[in-house]
N, C-alpha and C positions, 0 to 999 in steps of 0.2 A: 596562466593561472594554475596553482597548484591541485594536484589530482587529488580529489575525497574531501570537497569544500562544497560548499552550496553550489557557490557560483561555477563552480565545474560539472556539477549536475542541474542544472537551468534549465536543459530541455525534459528534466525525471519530471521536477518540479511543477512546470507548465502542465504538463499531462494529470499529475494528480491531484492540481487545479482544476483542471478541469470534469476530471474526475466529480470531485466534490463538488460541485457547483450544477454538475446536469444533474437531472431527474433521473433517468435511469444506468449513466455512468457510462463507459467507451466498452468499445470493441475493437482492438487494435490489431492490424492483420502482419506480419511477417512470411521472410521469403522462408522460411522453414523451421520446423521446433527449437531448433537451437538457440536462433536469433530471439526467438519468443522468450528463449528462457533465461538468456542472456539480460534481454531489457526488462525482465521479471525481476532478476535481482540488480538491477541499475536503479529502479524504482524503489526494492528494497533499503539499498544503501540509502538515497536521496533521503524517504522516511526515518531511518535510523538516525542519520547527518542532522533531521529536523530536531528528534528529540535532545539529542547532545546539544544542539543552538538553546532550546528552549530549557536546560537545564542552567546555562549560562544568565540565560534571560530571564529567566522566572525563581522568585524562590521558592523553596519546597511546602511552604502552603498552597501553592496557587494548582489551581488546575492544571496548567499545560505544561509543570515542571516535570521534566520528563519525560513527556508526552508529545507527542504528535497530531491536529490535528487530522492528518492522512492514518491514523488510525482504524479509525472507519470505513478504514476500504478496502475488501479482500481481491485477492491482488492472485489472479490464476492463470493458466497456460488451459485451455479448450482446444479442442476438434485439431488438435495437434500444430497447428503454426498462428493459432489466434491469441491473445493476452486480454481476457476482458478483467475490467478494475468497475466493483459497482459499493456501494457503500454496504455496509453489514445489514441487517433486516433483523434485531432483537426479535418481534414475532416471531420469525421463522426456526427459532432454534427450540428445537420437539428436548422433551426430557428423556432423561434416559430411562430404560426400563429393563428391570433385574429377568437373570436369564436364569430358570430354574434349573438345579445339578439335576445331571441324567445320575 
């Protein structure tokens, strides 16, 4: 199967299935940060590869043209050889606030 197709990324896939689908998203452990950061952007590409599918698939009215599903999931390297994927939290993001000149 050709390398940078879906179907050659199927185990990315699966994961941020299941990603989306848990309640509080995975914690996925590796034998060291590299490997963590290596399948950080495996997962990345798989999501990019979706929205290029869905741009084929969808036309540019539609919601997902363009877009990703797996959007919604911030997708990180922790405690140096872990990769937790949990969906984004809108609440949680504080506004900014102006820094007054010294």
């Amino acid at each position: 199967m050709p390398t940078g197709t879906l179907e050659s990324l199927a185990d990315a896939i699966a994961i941020l299935e299941r990603a989306l689908s848990s309640q509080k998203g995975l914690k996925l452990q590796f034998q060291n940060h590299g490997r963590a950061v290596n399948y950080r952007h495996r997962l990345y590409s798989a999501r990019t590869k979706d929205r290029d599918e869905n741009r084929k698939l969808y036309s540019a009215d539609e919601a997902l043209y363009g877009r990703s599903a797996y959007d919604t999931l911030v997708i990180k390297v922790t405690d140096n050889h872990f990769l937790s994927i949990t969906k984004a939290d809108p609440d949680s993001i504080e506004g900014l606030v102006a820094i007054q000149e010294l």
